[in-house]
GUFI-650509 format. One record per residue (C-alpha): residue number from 1; chain; x, y, z. Coordinates in steps of 0.001 Angstrom, whole numbers. Each point is the difference from the previous one (the first is absolute). Last residue first. Example, Ala and Ser with C-alpha at 12.3 -4.5 7.8 and 13.67 -1.06 7.14 Angstrom:
<2, 'A', <13670, -1060, 7140>>
<1, 'A', <-1370, -3440, 660>>
//
This chain:
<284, 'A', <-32288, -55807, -14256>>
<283, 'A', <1617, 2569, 2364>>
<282, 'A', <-527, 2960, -2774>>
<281, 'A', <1709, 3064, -1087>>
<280, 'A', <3025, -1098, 2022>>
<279, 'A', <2631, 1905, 1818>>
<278, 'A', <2478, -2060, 2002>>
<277, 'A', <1660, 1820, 3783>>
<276, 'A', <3499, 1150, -1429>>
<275, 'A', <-121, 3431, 2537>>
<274, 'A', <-2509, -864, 2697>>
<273, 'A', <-3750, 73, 808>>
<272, 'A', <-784, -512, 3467>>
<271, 'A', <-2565, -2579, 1317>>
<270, 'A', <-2067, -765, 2874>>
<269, 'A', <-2659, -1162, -1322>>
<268, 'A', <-104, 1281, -4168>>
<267, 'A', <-107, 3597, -462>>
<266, 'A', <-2678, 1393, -2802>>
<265, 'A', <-155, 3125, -2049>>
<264, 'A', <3586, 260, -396>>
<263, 'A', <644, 3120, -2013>>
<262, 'A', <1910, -360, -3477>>
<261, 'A', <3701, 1634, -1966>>
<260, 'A', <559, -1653, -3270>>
<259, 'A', <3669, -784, -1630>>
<258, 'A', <425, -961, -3619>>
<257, 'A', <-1388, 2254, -2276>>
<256, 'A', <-1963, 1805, 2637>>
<255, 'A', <-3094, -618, 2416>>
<254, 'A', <-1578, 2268, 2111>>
<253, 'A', <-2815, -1551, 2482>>
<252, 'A', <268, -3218, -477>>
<251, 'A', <-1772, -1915, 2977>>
<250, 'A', <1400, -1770, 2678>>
<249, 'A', <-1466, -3581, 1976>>
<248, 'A', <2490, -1420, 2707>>
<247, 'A', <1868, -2562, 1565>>
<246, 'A', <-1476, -3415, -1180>>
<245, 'A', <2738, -2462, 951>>
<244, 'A', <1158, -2812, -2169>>
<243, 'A', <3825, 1475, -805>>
<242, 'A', <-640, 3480, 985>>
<241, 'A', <-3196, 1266, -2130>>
<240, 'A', <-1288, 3386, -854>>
<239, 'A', <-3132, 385, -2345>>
<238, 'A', <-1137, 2188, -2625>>
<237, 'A', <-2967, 2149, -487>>
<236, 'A', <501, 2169, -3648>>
<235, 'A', <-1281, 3305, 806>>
<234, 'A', <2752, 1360, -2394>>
<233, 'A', <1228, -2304, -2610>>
<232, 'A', <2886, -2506, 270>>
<231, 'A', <-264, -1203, -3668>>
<230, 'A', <3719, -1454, 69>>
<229, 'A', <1802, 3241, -1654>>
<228, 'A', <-2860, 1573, 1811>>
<227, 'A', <1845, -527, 3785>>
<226, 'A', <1588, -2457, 1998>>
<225, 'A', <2761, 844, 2659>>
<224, 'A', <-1779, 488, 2524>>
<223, 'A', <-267, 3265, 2311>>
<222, 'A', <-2175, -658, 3116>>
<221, 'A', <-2245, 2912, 1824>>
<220, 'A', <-1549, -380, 3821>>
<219, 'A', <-2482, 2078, 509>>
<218, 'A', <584, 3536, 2406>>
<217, 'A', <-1960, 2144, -1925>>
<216, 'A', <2098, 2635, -702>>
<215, 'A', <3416, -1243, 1092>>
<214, 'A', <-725, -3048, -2394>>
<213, 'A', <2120, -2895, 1696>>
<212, 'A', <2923, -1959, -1744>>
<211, 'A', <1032, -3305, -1226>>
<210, 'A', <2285, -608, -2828>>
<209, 'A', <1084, -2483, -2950>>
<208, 'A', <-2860, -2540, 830>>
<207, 'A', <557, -2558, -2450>>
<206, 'A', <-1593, -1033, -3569>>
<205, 'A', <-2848, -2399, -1781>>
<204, 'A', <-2511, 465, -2105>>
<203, 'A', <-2318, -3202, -1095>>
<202, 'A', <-1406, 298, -3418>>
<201, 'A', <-3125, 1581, -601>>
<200, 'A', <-2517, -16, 2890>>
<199, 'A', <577, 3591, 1799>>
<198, 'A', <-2268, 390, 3058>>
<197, 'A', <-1149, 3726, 68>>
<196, 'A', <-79, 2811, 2437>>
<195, 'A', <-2468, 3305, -890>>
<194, 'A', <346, 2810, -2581>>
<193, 'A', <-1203, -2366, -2758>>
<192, 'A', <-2863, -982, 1570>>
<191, 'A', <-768, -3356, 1201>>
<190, 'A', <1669, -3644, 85>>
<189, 'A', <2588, 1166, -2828>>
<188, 'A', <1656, -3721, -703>>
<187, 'A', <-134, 276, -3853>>
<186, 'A', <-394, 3407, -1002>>
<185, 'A', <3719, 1227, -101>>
<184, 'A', <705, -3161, -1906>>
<183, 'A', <-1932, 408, -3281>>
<182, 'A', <3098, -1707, -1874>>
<181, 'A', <226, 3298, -2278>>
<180, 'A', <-747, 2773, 2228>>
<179, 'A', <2472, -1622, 2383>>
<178, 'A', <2817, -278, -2818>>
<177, 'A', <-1097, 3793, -818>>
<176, 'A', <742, 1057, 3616>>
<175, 'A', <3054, -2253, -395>>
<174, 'A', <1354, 2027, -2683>>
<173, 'A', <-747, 3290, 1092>>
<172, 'A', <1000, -764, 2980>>
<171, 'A', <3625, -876, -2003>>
<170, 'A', <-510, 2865, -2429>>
<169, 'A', <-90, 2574, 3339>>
<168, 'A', <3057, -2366, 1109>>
<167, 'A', <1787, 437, -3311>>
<166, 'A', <-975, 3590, -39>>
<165, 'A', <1463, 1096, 3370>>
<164, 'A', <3086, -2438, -661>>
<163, 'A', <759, 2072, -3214>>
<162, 'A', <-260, 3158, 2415>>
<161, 'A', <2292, -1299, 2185>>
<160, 'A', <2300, -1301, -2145>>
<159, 'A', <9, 3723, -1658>>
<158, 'A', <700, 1640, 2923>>
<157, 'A', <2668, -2819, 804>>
<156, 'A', <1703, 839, -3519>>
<155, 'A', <-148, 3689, 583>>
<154, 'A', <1793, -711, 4017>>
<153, 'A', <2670, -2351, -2073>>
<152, 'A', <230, 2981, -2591>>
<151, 'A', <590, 2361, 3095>>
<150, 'A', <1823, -2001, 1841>>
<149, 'A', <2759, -1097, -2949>>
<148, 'A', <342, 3841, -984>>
<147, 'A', <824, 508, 3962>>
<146, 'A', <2738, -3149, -717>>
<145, 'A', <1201, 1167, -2343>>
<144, 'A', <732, 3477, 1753>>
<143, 'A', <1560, -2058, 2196>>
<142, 'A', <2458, -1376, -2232>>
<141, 'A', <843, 3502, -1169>>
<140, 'A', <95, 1336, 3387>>
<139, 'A', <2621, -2814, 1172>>
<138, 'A', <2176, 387, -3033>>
<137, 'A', <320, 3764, 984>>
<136, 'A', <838, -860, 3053>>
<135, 'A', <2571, -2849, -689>>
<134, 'A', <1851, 2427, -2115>>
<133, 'A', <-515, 2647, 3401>>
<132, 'A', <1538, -2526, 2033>>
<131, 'A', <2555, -674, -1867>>
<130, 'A', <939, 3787, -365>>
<129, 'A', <-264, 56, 3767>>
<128, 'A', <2278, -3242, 402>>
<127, 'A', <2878, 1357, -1926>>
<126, 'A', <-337, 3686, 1913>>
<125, 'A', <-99, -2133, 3374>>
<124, 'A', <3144, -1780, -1373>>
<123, 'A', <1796, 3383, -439>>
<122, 'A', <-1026, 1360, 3255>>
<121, 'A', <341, -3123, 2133>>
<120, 'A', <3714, 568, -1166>>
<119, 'A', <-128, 3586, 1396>>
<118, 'A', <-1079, -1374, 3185>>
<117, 'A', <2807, -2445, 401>>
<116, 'A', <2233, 2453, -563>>
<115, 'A', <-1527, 2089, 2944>>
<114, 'A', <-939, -3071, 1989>>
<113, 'A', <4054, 284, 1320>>
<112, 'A', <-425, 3311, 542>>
<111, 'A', <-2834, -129, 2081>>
<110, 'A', <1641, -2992, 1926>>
<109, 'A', <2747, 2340, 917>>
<108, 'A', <-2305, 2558, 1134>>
<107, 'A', <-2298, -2911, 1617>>
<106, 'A', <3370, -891, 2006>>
<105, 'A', <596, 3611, 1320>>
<104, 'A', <-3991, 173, 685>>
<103, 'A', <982, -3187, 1989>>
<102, 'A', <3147, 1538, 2012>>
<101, 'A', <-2174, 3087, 562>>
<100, 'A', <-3493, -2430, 1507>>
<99, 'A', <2681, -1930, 2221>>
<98, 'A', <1542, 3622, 1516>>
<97, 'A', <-3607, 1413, 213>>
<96, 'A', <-1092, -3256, 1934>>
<95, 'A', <2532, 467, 1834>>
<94, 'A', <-997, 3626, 1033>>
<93, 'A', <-3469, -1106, 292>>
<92, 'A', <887, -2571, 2726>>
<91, 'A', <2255, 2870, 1819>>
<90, 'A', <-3108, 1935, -425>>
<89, 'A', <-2600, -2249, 1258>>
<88, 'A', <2389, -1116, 2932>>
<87, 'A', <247, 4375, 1269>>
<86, 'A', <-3753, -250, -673>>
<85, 'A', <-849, -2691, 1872>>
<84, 'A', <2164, 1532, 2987>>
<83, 'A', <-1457, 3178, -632>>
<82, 'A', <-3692, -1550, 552>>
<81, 'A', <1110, -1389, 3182>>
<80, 'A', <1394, 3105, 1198>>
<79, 'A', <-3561, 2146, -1397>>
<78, 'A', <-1738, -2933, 1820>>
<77, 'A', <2025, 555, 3267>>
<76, 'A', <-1028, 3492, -472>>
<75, 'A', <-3654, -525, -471>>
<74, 'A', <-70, -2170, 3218>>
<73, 'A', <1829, 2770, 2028>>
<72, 'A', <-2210, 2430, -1631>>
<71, 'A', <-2961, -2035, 822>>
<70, 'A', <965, -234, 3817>>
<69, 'A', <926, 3768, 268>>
<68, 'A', <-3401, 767, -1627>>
<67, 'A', <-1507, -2628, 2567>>
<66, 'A', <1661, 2023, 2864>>
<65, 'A', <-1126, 3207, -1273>>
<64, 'A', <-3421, -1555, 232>>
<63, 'A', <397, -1251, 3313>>
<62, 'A', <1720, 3448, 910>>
<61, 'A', <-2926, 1980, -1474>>
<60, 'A', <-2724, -2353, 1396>>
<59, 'A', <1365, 419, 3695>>
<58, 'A', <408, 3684, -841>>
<57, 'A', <-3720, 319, -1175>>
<56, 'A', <-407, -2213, 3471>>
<55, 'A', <1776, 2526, 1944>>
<54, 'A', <-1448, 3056, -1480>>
<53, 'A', <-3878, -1757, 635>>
<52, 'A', <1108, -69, 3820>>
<51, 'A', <1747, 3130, -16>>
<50, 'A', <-3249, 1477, -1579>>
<49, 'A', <-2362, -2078, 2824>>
<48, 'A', <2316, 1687, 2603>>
<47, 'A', <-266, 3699, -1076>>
<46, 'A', <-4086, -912, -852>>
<45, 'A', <74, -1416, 3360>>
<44, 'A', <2403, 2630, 2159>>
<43, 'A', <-2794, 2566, -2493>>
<42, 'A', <-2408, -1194, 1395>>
<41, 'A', <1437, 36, 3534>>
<40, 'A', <609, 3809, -663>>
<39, 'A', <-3525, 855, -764>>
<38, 'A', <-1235, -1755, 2845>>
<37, 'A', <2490, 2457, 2182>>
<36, 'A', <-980, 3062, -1625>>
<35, 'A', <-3731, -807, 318>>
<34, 'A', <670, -1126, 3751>>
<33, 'A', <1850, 3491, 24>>
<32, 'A', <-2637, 1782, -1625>>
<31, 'A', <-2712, -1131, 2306>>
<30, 'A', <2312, 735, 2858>>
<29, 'A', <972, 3667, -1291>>
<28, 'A', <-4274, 675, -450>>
<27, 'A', <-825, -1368, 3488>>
<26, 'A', <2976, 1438, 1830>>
<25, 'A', <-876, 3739, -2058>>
<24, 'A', <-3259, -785, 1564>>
<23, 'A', <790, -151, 3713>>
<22, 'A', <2326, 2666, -303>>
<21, 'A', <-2998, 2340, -1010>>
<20, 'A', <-2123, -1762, 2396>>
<19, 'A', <2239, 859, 2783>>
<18, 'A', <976, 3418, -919>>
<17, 'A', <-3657, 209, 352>>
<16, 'A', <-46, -1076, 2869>>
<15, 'A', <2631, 1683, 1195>>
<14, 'A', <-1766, 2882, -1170>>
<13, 'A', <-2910, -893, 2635>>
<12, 'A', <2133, -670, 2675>>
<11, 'A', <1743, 3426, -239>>
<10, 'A', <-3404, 1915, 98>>
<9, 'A', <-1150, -2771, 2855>>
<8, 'A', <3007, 763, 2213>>
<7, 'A', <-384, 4175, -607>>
<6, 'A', <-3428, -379, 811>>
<5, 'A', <667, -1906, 3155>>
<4, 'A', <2461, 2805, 710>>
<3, 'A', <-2613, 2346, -399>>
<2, 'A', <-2377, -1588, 2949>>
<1, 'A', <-3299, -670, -1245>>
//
């Protein structure tokens, strides 16, 4: 081989690899261009999305600024109005002051006036209170009386009642014996004693005073006014009459002096016993 040749492919071969070296410092500066260059359209976008938001926080700002200037505006119109009122309140107030001076100015005088007046109150006030007390004292007394008048009116009632006690004990007592005597109580007894009899002495007669039901047992109770002082007797059967009509049987069940309480034992058709319906010991 010729030496030049050699001397051509020598160079040729460090140009080639002055080549390759430029060859990759273009690869690695053009990779970090485009890197460079993607990096700085980000940022245009985040630089342009930031004036963006910075606009519209400005846009708020001056819409809120300009509904701060609005309510001020309003606020200070009110304030004006609310001087105004005041301004008339106190001009009212002050002659109001003037009217309520030249009226203290008449009480004053009026005070005086009353003054003498007052001390004359004073002196009949003094009369009347020693009246007063005289009629006081005369009041206590009489009603002190009248406490010693309760309490031997109260005594005396004690001791009615207790007198009436006996006279009605004495009274049963009485008519018990009267019974004993005439042999009544065993005249109309149909069975034992404990069981309803037909009484065939003398016809009894009364009214229904009252009609009620027994909340235990739910039977109908009447209250007449006929009792031992007319030899009502318990289990006596008696009969309830309006007029001509049959309304009911009852029998005694506690009889008094001169009232007895009894159960109906039989309704009539239809019927309802009433306050002043007749009570008979017999319909003969």
């Amino acid at each position: 081989m010729h030496a030049l040749t050699k001397v051509f492919v020598i160079i040729a071969a460090v140009l080639s690899i002055a080549l390759s070296t430029l060859v990759i410092a273009y690869a690695v500066n053009t990779d970090k261009i485009v890197s460079d260059y993607h990096a700085q359209v980000q940022r245009a976008v985040t630089i342009e999305a930031q004036q963006v938001a910075q606009a519209s926080v400005h846009g708020q700002e001056r819409l809120r600024q300009q509904s701060v200037k609005e309510q001020l505006e309003r606020d200070n119109a009110s304030l004006r109005e609310q001087i105004r009122s005041l301004e008339a309140e106190r001009a009212t107030l002050l002659t109001d002051k003037k009217t309520a001076e030249q009226e203290r100015d008449s009480i004053t005088a009026k005070i005086s006036e009353l003054g003498e007046t007052v001390k004359t109150q004073a002196n009949l006030i003094t009369s009347y209170r020693d009246e007063v007390t005289q009629m006081r004292r005369s009041e206590l007394t009489s009603r002190q009386r009248e406490l010693e008048m309760d309490n031997l009116i109260s005594d005396l009632q004690s001791q009615r009642e207790v007198l009436e006690q006996n006279f009605r004990a004495l009274q049963e007592q009485l008519a018990e014996a009267k019974r004993a005597a005439t042999g009544i109580p065993s005249a109309g007894i149909v069975s034992g004693a404990d069981q309803a009899f037909v009484y065939t002495g003398p016809r009894i007669q009364g009214r229904v005073e009252e009609v009620r039901q027994d909340p235990a047992s739910g039977r109908t109770l009447v209250k007449i006014n006929v009792g031992t002082n007319t030899r009502v007797q318990k289990n006596m059967k008696m009969f309830i009459a309006r007029g001509e009509k049959f309304v009911a049987n009852i029998v005694v069940s506690q009889p008094d002096l001169r009232w007895s309480v009894a159960e109906v034992t039989l309704l009539g058709k239809d019927a309802t016993i009433q306050v002043g319906d007749l009570v008979l010991s017999s319909l003969d």
